[in-house]
N, C-alpha and C positions, 0 to 999 in steps of 0.2 A: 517589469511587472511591478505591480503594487496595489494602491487605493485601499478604500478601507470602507467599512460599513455604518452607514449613519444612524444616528437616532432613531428611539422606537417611534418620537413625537411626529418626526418628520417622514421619517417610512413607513407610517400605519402598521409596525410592528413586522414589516416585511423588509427585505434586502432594498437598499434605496437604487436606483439605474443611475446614478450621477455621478457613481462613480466609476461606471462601467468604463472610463476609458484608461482602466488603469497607469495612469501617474504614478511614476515614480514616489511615495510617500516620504519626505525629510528622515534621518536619521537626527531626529531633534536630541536637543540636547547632549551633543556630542563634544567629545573635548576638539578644541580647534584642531583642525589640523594643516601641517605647513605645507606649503606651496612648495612644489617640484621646480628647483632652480633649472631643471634639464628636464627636454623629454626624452623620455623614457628609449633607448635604443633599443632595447630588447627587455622584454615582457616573460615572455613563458620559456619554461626551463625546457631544452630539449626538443622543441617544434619535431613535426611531420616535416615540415618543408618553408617555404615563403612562396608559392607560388601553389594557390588551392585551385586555382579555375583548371589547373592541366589533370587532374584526377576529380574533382567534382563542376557540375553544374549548377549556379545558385538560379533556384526558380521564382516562385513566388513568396510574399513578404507572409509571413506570419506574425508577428507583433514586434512591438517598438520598445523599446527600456529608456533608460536615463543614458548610456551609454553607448547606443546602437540599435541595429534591429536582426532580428532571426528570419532566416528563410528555410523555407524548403530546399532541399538540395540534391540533387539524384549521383551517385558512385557513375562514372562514366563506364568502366569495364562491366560492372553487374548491373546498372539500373535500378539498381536498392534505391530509395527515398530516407533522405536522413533529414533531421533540422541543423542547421549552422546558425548558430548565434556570432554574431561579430559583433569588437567591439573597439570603438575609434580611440586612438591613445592620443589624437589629440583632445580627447575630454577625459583625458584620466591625467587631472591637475594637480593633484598631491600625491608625494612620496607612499600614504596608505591607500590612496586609491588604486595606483600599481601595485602595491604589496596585494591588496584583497583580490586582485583580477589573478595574479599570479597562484594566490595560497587555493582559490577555487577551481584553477585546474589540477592544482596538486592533488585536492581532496577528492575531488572526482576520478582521478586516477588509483588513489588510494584505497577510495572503499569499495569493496568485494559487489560482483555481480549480486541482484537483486532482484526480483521478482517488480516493487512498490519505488524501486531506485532508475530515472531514466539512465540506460548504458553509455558511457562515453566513450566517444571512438577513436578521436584524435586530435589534435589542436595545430595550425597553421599559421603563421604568423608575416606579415611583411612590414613596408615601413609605416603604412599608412592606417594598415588594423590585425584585430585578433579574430582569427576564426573556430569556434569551438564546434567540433561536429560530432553530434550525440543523434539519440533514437528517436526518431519520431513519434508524438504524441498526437493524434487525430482526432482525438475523445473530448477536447475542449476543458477548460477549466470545472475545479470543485465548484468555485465561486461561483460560477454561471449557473451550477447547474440548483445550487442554494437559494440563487435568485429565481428559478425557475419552480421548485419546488413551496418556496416561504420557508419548509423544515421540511425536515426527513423524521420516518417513522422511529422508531425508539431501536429497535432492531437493526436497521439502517446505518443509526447515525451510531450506535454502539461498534458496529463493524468496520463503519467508514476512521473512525476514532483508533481501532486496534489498528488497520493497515496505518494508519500514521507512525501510531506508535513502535510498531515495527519499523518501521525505516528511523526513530529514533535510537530503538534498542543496537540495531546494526552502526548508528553512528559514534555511540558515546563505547560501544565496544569495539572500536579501529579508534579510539581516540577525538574525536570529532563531537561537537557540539554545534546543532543546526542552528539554533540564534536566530531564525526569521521562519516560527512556522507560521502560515495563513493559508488560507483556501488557495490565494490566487498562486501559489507555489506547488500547486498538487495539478498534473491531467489526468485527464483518462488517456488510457491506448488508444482506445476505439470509442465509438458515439453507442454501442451496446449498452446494456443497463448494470450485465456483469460485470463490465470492461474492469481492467485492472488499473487501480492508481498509485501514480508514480509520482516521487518527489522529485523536481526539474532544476529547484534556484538555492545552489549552495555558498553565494556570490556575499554573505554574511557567513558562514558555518566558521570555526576555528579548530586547529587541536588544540586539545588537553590534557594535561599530567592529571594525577590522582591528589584530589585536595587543590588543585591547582585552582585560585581566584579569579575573574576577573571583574573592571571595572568601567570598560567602554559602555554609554549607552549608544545599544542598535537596537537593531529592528524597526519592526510598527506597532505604533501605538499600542490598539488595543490587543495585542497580543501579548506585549510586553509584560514579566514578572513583575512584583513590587520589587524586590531584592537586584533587578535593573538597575531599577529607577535608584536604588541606594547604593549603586556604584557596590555590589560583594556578590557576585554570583560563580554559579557553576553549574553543571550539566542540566538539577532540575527544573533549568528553568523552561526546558523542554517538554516537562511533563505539562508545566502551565499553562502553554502554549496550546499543548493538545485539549485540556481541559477547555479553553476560551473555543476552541473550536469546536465540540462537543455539545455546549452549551446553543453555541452558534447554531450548529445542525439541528439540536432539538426545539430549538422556539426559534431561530431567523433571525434574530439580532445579537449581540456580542452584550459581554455581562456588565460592562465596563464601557459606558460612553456620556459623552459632553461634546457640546459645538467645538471646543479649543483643546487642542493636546495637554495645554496644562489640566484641563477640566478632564480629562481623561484620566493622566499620569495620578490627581486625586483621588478622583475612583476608583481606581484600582489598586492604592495605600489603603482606603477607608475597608475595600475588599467586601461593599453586602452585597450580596446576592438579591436578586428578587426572584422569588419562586410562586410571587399573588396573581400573576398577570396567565392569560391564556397563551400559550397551553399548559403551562406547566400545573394547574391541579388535576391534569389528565394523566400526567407523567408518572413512572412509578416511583414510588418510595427508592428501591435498588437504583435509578439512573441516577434519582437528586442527589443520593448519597456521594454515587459516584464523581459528579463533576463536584458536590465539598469538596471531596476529600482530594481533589486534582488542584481544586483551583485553593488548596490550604495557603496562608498567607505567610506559614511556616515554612522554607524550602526542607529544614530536616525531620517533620511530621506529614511533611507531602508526600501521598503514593509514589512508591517507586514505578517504573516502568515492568519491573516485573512484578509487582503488586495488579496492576493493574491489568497484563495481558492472563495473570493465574493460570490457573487450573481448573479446567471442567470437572466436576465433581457427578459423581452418578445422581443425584440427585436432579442438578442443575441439567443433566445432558436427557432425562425422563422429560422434564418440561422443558428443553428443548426440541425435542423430537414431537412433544403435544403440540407446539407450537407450529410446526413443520407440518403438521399432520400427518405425523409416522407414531399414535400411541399404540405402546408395545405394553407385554407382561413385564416385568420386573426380570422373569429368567429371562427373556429374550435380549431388552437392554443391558443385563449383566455379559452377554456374551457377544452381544454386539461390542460393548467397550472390551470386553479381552481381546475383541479384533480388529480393533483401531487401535488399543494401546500396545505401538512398537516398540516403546522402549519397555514395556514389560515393569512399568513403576505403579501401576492398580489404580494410575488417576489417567486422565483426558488434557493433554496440554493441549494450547489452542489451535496449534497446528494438527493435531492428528483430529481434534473436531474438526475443525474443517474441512479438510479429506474427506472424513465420514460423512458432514452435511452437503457437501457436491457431489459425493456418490450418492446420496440418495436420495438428490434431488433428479441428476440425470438420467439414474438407472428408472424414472417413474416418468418417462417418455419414450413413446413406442419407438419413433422416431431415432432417436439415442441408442436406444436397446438393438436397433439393427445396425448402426454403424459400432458399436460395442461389439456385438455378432461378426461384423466382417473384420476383427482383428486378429479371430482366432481363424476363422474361416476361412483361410487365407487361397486355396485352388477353389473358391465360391460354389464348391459342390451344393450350398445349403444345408450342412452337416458339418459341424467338428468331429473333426477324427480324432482318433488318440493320438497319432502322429502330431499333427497340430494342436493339442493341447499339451503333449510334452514341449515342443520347439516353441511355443509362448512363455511355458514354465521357465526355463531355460535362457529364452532369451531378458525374460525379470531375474535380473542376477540379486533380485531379497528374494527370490522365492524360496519355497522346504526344499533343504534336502533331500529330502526320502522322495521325491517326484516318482516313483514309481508307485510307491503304496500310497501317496496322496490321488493317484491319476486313479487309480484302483477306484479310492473311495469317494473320486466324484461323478464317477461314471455308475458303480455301485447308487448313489444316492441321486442323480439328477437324469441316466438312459432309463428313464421310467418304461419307454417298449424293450428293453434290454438288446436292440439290435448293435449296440458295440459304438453308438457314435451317435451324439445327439442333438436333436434337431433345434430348431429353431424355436419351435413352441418351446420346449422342452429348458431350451436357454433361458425364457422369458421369462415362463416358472417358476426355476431358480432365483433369478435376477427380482423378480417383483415379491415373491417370497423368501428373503434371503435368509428368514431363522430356519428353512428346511435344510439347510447346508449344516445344520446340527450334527447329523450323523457321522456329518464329514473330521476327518482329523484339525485341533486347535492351530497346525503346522496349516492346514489346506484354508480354513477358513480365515486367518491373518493375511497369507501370500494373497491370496486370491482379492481381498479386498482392498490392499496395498496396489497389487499390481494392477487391478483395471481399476483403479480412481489413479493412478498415473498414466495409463493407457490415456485414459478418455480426457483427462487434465494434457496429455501433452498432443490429441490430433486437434488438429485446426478445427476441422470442422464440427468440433463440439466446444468448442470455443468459451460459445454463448449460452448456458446454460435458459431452458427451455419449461 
């Protein structure tokens, strides 16, 4: 993976295609490094095996690197589809070129399942190469899809920006510092519009201690912090990273370019901004602020990572929901946030907004709303019974305690014919008028909207938000 994105002169202000064939990009300006008097005998600590064809079958080629190429791969017992990257050790010519191959299946093995993280499965190793076999990504590159768009909307690229920065806040807390974020390091799962994006290329990341320096320059280019380039960095230079990307997604070109690396490496010391050029006086005041204050030239007056993912604020989550177009009264928002806020802190971290913006996105598809139906409706009589509204409560282990006097009071407030079990209209109702669950106890209206945004977040076939 690699390449980089060209000049606004030369792209008409859009992602350039010349560099679509993603090349390896130099780690310029690198201190020398020396030559491996040996090759390498062994590589990865702890192999699956040396012998990968007897448990998988390598299929077709998915892309190429500087060190090998990844294929598709099928588990021969299950027929799962996995990607295996392999990589030839006889092009890993220096002592840190082994070092890096090796520390990136450690890290991959090291940091915790992820949602935004592709999953590592195992690594196999013989004399000839490395095989690393992780989760398949089908969704195709960030990069591609920035070249297809020119930008993404302000919305968009703000959200596409936190899932990044998510998968950073999860690295620099396992100790890890990613050192190479760019588009061409992100997929999608799937070719959906929802799909979920995942970081895939850790083959730069390091650990690190607390206060701990370093002064290798890596990465690419225009990504690259100033505080790189001056050989004294640490974790934030991950925040800058995201920022450069940010920028990226909102206008299509990078903040930071020149024909030549060195011309680059200046621009990115000198640190202006251009915010005169389109689109950016369409942009809002709130975005510009935010990529300042990311792409500060300061690392210790630069947005932290948690500065930046915050807190939804009742205000903020009013005009997000206008936005959404879900405008509500003021009581109704105040009590829709008391039942998104699970931790019970009287703010909206950005995780439980979330939740609440995909619940209410999907609960406002008919479509949705009936396979949301057939979870509780489990003997498809066309009715939830009470039975099956307990055995849902029950099987959501956040659901209330008091499951009896909660069943009480949603059958009370949403069996509007009061025959003891209700129907399907009757579900809708609720579901599409969700402040009538008022009545309901603060224990019923939390669980309830906890457990079917994980409901419908964990079946397949709601996947793809609609």
């Amino acid at each position: 993976m690699g390449g980089c994105i060209s000049s606004a002169a030369k792209a008409g202000r859009v992602l350039s295609s010349r560099f679509s064939s993603r090349r390896p990009y130099p780690d310029y300006n690198k201190a020398p490094r020396k030559l491996a008097t040996f090759r390498a005998a062994a590589v990865v600590k702890d192999p699956s095996g040396n012998n990968i064809h007897e448990k998988y079958t390598l299929q077709k080629e998915l892309g190429r690197g500087e060190f090998g190429i990844t294929y598709e791969c099928v588990e021969k017992e299950t027929g799962e589809k996995f990607a295996c990257k392999t990589i030839s050790k006889a092009k890993l010519r220096t002592e840190i070129d082994v070092e890096d191959v090796r520390r990136e299946v450690e890290i991959m093995r090291h940091l915790p399942k992820h949602p935004n993280i592709v999953a590592f499965k195992e690594a196999y190793e013989d004399k000839e190469q490395i095989y690393l076999v992780m989760e398949l990504c089908e969704g195709g590159e960030l990069f591609d899809r920035i070249v297809a768009k020119g930008h993404y909307t302000e919305r968009a690229a703000v959200m596409v920006t936190k899932t990044i920065l998510e998968v950073v806040k999860v690295c620099n807390e396992h100790g890890v510092i990613h050192r190479d974020l760019k588009p061409e390091n992100f997929l999608f799962a799937d070719a959906s519009e929802n799909s979920d994006l995942k970081a895939i290329d850790f083959g730069l990341s390091i650990f690190f201690e607390r206060d701990e320096r370093f002064n290798e320059i890596v990465g690419s280019p225009y990504y690259m912090a100033p505080e790189v380039l001056r050989r004294n960095y640490g974790p934030e230079i991950d925040v800058w990273s995201s920022g450069v990307i940010l920028y990226i997604l909102l206008c299509g070109v990078p903040p930071f370019w020149a024909e030549t690396e060195e011309g680059i490496a200046q621009a990115i010391v000198r640190g202006h901004l251009d915010f005169s050029r389109d689109p950016w006086p369409k942009v809002s005041k709130e975005a510009k602020s935010l990529v300042k204050s990311m792409l500060d030239q300061n690392p210790y007056s630069r947005l932290t990572i948690q500065e930046v993912l915050g807190d939804v604020s009742f205000e903020e989550l009013k005009d997000g929901l206008l936005n959404t177009g879900h405008a509500l009264p003021d009581l109704e928002v105040k009590m829709l946030m008391d039942a998104a806020d699970f931790d019970g802190n009287g703010t909206l971290s950005w995780d439980e907004f979330i939740v609440m913006s995909i619940h209410l996105r999907k609960i406002a598809n008919d479509d949705n709303l009936a396979r949301a139906f057939s979870f509780f409706d489990k003997n498809k009589s066309g009715y939830i019974e009470i039975d099956e509204l307990r055995d849902a409560m029950i099987e959501d282990h956040s659901g209330p305690h008091n499951i009896e006097q909660v069943i009480k009071d949603i059958m009370g407030d949403v069996d509007l014919d009061k025959d003891g079990r209700i129907s399907y209209e009757e579900f809708k109702a609720m579901m599409k008028c969700g402040m009538d669950w008022k009545m309901a106890s603060r224990q019923y209206s939390r669980a309830m909207l906890n457990a079917l945004s994980i409901k419908l977040l964990k079946d397949k076939s709601l996947a793809q938000i609609k």
